[in-house]
N, CA, C and O atoms as CSV, one atom per row, in Angstrom:
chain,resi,resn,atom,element,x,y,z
A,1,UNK,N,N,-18.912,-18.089,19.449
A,1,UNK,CA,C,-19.692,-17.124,18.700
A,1,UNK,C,C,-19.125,-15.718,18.947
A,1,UNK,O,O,-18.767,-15.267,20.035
A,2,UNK,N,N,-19.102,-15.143,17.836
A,2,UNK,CA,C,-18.451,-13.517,18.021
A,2,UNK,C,C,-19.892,-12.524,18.091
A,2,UNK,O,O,-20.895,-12.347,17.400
A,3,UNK,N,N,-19.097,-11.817,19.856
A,3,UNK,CA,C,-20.675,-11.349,20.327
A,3,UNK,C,C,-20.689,-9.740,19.298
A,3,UNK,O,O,-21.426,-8.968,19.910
A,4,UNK,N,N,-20.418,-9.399,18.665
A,4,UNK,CA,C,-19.883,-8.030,17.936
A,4,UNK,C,C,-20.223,-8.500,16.582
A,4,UNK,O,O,-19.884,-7.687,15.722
A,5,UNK,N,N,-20.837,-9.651,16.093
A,5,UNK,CA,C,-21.178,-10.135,14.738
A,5,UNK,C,C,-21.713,-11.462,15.055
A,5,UNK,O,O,-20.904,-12.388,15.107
A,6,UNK,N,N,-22.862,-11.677,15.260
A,6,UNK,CA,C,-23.600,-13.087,15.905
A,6,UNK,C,C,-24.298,-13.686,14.688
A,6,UNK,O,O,-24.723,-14.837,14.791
A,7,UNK,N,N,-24.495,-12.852,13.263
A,7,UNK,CA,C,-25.070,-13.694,12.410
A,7,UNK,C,C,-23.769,-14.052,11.122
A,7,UNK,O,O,-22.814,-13.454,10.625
A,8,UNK,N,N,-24.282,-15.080,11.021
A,8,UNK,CA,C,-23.625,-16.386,10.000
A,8,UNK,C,C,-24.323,-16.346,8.565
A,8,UNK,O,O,-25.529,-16.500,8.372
A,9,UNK,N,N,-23.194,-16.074,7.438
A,9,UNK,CA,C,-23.796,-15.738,5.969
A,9,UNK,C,C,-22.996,-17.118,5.329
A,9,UNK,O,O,-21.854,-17.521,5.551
A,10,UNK,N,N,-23.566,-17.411,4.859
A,10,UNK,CA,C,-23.361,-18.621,3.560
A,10,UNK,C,C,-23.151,-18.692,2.248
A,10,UNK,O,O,-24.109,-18.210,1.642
A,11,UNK,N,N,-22.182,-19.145,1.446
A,11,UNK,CA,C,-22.246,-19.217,0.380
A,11,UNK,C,C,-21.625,-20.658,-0.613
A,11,UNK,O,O,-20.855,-21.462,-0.088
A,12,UNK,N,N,-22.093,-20.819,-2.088
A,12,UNK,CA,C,-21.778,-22.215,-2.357
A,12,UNK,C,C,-20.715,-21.380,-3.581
A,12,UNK,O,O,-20.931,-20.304,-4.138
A,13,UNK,N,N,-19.732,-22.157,-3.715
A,13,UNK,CA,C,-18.415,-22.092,-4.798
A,13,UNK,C,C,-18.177,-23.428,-5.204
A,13,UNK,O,O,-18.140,-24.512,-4.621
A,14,UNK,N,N,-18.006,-22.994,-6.513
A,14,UNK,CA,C,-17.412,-24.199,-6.987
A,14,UNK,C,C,-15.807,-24.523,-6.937
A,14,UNK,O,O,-15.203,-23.597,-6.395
A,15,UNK,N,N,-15.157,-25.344,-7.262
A,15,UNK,CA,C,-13.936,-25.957,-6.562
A,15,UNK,C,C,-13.025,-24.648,-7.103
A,15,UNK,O,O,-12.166,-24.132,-6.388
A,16,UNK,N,N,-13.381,-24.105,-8.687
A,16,UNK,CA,C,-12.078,-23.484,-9.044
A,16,UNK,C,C,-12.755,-21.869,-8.350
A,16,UNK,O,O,-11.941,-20.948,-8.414
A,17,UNK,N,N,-13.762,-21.610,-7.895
A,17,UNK,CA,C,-13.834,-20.264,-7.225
A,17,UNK,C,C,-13.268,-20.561,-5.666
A,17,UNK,O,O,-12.406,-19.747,-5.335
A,18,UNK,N,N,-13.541,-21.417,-4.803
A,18,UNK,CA,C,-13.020,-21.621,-4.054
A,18,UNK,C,C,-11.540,-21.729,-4.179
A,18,UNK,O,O,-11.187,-21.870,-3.008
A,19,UNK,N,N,-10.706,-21.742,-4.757
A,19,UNK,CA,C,-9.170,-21.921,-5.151
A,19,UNK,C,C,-9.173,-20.497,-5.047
A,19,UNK,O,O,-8.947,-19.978,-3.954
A,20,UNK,N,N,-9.441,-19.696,-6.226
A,20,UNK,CA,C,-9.234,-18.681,-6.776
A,20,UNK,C,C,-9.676,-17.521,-5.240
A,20,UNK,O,O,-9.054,-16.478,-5.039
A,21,UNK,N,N,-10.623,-17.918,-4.494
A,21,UNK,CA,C,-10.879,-17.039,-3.316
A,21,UNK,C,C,-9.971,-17.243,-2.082
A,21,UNK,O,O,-10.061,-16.597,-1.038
A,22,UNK,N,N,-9.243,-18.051,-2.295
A,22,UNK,CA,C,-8.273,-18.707,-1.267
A,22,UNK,C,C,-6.995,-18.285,-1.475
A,22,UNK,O,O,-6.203,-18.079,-0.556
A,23,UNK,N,N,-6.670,-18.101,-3.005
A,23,UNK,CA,C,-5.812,-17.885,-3.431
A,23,UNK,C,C,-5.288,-15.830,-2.948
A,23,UNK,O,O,-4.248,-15.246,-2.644
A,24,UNK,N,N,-6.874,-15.413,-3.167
A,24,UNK,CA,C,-6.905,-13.687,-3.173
A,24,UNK,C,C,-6.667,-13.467,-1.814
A,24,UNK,O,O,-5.992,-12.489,-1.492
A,25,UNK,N,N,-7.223,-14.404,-0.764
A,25,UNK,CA,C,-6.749,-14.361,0.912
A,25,UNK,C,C,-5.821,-14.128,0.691
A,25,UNK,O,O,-5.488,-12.943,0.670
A,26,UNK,N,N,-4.918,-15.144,0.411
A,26,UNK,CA,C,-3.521,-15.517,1.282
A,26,UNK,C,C,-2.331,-14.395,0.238
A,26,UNK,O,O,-1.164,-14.227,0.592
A,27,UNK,N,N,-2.831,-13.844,-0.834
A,27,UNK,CA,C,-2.197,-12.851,-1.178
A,27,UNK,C,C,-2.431,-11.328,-0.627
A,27,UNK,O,O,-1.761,-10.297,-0.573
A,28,UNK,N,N,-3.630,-11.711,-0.280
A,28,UNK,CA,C,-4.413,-9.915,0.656
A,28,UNK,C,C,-3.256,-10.064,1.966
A,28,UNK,O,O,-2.839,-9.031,2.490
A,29,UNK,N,N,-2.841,-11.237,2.381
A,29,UNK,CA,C,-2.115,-10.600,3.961
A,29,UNK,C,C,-3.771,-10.793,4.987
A,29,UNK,O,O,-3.511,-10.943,6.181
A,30,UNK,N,N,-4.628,-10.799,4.813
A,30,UNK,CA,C,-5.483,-10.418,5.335
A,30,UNK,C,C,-6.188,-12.023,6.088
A,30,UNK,O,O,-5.742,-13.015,5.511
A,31,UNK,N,N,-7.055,-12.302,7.101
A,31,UNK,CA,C,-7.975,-13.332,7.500
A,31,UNK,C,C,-8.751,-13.664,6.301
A,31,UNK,O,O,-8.719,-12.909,5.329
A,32,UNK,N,N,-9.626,-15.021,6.301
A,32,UNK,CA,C,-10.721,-15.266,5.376
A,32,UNK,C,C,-11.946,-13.693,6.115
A,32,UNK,O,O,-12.414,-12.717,5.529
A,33,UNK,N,N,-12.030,-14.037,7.208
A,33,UNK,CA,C,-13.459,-12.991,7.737
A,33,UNK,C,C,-12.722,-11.286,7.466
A,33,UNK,O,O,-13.401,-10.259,7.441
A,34,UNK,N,N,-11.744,-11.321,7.350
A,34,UNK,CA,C,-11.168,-9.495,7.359
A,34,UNK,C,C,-11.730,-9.627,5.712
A,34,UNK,O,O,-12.886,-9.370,5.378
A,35,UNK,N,N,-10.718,-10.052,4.842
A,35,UNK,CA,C,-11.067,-10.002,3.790
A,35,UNK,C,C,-12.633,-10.049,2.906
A,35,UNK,O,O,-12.673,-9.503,1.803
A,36,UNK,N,N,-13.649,-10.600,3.361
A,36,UNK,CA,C,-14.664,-10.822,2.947
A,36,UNK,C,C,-15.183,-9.811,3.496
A,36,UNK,O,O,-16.084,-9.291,2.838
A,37,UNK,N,N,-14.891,-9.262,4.646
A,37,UNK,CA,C,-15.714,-8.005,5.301
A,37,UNK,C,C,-15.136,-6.676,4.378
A,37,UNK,O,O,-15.839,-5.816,3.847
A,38,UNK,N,N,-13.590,-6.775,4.348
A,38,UNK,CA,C,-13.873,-5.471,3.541
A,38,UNK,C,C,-14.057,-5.568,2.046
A,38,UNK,O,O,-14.051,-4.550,1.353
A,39,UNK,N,N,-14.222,-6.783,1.534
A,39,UNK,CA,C,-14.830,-6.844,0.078
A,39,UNK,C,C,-16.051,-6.875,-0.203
A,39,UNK,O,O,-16.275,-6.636,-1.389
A,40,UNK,N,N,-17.035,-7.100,0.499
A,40,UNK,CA,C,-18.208,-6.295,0.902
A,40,UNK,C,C,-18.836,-4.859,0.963
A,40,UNK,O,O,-19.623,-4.183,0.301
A,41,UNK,N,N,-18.011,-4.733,2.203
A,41,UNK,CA,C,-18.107,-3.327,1.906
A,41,UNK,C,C,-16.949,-2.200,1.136
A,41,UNK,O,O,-16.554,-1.130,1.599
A,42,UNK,N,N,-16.701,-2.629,0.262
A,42,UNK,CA,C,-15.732,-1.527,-0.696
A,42,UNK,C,C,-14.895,-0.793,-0.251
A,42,UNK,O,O,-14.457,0.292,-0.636
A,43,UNK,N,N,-14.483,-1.993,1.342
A,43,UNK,CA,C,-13.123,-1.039,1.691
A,43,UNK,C,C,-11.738,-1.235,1.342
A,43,UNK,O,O,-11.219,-2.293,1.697
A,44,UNK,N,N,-11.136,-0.488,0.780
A,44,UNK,CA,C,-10.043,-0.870,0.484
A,44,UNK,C,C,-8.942,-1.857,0.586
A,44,UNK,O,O,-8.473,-2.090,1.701
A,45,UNK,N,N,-8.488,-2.453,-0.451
A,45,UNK,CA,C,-7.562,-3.778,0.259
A,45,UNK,C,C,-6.251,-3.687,-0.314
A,45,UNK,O,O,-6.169,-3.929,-1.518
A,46,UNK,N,N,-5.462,-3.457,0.163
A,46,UNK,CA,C,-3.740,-3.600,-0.566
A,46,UNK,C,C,-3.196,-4.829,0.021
A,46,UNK,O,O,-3.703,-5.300,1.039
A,47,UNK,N,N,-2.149,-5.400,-0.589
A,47,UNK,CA,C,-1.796,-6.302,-0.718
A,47,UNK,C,C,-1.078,-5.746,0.676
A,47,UNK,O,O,-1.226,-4.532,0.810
A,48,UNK,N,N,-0.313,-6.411,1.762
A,48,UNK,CA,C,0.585,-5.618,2.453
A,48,UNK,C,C,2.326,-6.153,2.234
A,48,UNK,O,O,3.334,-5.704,2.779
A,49,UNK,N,N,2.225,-6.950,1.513
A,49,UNK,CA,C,4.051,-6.790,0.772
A,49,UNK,C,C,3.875,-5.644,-0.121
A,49,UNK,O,O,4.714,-4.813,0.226
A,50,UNK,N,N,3.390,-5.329,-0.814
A,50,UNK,CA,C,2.850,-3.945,-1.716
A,50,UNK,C,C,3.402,-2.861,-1.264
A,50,UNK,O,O,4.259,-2.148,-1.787
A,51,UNK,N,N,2.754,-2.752,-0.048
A,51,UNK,CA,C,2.433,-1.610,0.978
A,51,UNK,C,C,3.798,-1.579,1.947
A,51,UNK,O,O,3.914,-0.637,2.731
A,52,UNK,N,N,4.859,-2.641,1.887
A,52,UNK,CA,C,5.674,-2.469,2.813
A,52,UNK,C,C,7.023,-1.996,1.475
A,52,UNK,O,O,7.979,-1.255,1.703
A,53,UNK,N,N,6.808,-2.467,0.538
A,53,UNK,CA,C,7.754,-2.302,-0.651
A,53,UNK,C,C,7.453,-0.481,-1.066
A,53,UNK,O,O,8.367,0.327,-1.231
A,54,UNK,N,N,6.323,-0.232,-1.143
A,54,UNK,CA,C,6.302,1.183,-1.563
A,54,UNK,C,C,6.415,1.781,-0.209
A,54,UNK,O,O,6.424,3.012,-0.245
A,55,UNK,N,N,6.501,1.269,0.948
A,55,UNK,CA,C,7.117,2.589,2.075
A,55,UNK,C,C,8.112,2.661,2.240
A,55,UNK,O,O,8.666,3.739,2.456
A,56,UNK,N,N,8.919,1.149,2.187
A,56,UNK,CA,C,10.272,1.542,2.080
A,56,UNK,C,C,10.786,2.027,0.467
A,56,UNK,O,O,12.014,2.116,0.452
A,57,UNK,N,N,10.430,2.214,-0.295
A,57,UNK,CA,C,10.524,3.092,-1.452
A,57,UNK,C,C,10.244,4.588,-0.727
A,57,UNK,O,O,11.126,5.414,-0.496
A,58,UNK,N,N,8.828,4.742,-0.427
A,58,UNK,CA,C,9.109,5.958,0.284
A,58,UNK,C,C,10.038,6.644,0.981
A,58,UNK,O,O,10.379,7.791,0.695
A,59,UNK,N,N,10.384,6.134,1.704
A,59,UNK,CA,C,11.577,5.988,2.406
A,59,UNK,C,C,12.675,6.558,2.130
A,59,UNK,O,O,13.053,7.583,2.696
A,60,UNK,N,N,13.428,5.848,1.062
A,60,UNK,CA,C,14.452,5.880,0.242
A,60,UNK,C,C,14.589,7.087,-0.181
A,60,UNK,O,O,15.661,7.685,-0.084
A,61,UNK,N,N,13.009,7.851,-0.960
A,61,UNK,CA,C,13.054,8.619,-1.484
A,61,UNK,C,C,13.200,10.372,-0.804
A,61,UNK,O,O,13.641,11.462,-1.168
A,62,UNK,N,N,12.328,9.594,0.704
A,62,UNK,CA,C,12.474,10.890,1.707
A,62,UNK,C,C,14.225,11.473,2.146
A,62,UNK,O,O,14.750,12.564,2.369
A,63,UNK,N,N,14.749,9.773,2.090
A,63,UNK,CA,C,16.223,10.477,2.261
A,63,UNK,C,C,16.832,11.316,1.042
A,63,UNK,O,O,17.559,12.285,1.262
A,64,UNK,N,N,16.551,10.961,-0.067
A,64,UNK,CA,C,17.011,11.469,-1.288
A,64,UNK,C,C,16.865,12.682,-1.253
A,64,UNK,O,O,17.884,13.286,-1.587
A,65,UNK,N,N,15.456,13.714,-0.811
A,65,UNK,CA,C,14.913,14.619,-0.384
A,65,UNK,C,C,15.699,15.402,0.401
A,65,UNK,O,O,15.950,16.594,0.220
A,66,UNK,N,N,16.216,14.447,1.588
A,66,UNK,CA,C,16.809,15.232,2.678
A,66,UNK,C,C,18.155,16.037,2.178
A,66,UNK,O,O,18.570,17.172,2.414
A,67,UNK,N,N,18.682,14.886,1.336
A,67,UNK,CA,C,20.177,14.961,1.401
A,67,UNK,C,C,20.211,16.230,0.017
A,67,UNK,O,O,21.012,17.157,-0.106
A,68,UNK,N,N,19.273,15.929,-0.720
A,68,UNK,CA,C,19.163,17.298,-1.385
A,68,UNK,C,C,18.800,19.057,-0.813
A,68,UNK,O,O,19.325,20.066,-1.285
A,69,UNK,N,N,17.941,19.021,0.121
A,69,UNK,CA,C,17.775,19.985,1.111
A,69,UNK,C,C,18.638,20.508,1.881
A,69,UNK,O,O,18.725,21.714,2.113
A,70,UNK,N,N,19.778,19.098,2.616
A,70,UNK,CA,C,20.764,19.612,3.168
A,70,UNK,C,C,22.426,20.339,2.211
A,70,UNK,O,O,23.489,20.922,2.424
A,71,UNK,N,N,21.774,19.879,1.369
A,71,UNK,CA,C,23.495,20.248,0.244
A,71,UNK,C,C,22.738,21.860,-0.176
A,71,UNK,O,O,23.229,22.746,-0.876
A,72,UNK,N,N,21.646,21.845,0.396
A,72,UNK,CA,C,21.024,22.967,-1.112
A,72,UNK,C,C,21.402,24.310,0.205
A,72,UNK,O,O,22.059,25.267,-0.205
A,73,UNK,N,N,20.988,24.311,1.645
A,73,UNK,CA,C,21.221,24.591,2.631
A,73,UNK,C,C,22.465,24.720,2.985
A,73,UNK,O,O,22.578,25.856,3.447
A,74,UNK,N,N,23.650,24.067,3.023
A,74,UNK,CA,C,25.058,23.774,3.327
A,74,UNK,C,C,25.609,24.642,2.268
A,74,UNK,O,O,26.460,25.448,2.643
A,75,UNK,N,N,25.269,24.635,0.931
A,75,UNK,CA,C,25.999,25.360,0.192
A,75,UNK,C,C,25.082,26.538,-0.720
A,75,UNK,O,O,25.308,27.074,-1.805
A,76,UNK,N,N,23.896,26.669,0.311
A,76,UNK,CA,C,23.093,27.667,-0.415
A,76,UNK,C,C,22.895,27.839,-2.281
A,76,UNK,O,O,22.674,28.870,-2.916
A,77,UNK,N,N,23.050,26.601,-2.725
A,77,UNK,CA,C,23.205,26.545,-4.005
A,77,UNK,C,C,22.372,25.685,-4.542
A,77,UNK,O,O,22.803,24.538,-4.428
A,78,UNK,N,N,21.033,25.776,-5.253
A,78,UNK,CA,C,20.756,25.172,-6.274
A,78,UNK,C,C,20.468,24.902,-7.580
A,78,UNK,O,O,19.608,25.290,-8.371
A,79,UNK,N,N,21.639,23.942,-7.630
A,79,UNK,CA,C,22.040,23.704,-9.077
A,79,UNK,C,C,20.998,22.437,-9.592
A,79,UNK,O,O,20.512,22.213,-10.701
A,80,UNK,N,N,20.907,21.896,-8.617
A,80,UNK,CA,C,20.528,20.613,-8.921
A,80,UNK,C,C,18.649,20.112,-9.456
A,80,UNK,O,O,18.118,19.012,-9.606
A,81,UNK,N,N,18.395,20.816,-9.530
A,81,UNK,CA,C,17.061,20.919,-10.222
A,81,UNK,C,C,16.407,19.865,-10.811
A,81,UNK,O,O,15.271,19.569,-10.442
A,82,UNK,N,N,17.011,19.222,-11.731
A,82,UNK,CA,C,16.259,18.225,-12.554
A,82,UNK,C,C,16.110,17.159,-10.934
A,82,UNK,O,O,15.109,16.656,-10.424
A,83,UNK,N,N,17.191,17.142,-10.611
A,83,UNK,CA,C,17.084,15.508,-8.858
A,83,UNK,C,C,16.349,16.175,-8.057
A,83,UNK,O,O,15.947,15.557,-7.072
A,84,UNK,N,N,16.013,17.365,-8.183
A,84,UNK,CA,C,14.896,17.658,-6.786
A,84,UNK,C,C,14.016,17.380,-7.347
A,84,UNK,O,O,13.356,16.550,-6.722
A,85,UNK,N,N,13.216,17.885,-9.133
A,85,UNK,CA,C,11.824,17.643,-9.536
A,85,UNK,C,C,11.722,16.377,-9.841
A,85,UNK,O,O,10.557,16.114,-10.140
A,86,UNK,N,N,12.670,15.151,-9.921
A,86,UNK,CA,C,12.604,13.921,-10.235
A,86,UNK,C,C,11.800,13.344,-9.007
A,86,UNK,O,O,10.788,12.653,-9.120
A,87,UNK,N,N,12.511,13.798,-7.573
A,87,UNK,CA,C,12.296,13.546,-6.499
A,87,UNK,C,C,10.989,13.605,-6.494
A,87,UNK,O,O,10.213,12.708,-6.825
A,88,UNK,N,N,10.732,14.706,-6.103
A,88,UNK,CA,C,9.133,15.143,-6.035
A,88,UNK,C,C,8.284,14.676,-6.919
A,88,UNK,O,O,7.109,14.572,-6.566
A,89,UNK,N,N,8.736,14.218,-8.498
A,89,UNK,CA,C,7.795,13.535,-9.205
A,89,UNK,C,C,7.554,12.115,-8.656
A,89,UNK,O,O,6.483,11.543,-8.858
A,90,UNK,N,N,8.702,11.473,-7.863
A,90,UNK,CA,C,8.463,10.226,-7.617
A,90,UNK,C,C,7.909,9.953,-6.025
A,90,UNK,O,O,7.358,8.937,-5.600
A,91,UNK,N,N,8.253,11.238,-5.274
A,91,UNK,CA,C,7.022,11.136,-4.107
A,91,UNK,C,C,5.234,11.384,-4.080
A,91,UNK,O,O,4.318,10.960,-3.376
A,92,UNK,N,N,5.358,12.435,-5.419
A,92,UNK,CA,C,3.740,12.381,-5.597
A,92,UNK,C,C,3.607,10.875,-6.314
A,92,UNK,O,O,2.655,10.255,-5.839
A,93,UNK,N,N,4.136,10.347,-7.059
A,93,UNK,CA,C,3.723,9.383,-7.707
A,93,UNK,C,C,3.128,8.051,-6.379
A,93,UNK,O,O,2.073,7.419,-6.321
A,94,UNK,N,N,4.458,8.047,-5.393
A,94,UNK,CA,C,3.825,6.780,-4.697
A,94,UNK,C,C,3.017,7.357,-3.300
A,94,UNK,O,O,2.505,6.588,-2.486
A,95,UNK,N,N,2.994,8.903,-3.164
A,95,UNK,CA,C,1.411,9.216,-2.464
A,95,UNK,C,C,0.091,8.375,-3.293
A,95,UNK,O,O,-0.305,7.289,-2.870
A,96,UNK,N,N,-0.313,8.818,-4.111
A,96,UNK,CA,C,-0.817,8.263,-5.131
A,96,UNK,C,C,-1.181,7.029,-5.025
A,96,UNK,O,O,-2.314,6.662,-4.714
A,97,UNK,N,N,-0.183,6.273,-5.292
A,97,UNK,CA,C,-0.373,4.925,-5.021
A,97,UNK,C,C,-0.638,4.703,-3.621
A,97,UNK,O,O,-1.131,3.585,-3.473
A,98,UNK,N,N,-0.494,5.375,-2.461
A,98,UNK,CA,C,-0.628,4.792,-1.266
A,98,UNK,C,C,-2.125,5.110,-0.735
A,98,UNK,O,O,-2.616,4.513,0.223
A,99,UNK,N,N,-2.694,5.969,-1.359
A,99,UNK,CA,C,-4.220,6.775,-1.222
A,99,UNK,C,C,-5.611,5.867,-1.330
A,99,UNK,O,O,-6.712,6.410,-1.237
């Protein structure tokens, strides 16, 4: 018995909701009890291949960032304008998504 949650909730599914709820587990990344707890309470759930694909996107993009900062710095020159606001359009975009 889990002394931090001692009461037991019940519910009846039929075969294809039971599939279909089994199915949303094992794509959440998450336990049957994590998952049902935060779908309950309306806490947020990302998939976490999702979440590992858009950080290393993040990622990618922070270097893109850098290496633009450092050329812009190194040669005090920026020309390059449209790849810095592309940049920045595509780091607000997957803040966004990560929120």
């Amino acid at each position: 018995m889990n002394k931090t949650r001692p009461n037991k909730v019940t519910v009846r599914l039929s075969d294809s909701e039971l599939s279909d709820l089994k199915d949303r587990i094992k794509l959440s990344g998450f336990n049957q009890q994590q998952f049902l707890t935060r779908a309950i309470f309306n806490k947020a759930m990302m998939n976490k291949e999702q979440l590992h694909s858009l950080l290393v996107e993040l990622r990618r993009e922070g270097v893109n960032l850098n290496q633009i900062a450092r050329a812009c710095n190194t040669y005090k020159v920026l020309d390059d304008t449209t790849k810095i606001k592309q940049t920045i359009e595509k780091l607000e975009a997957l803040w966004l998504c990560l929120r």
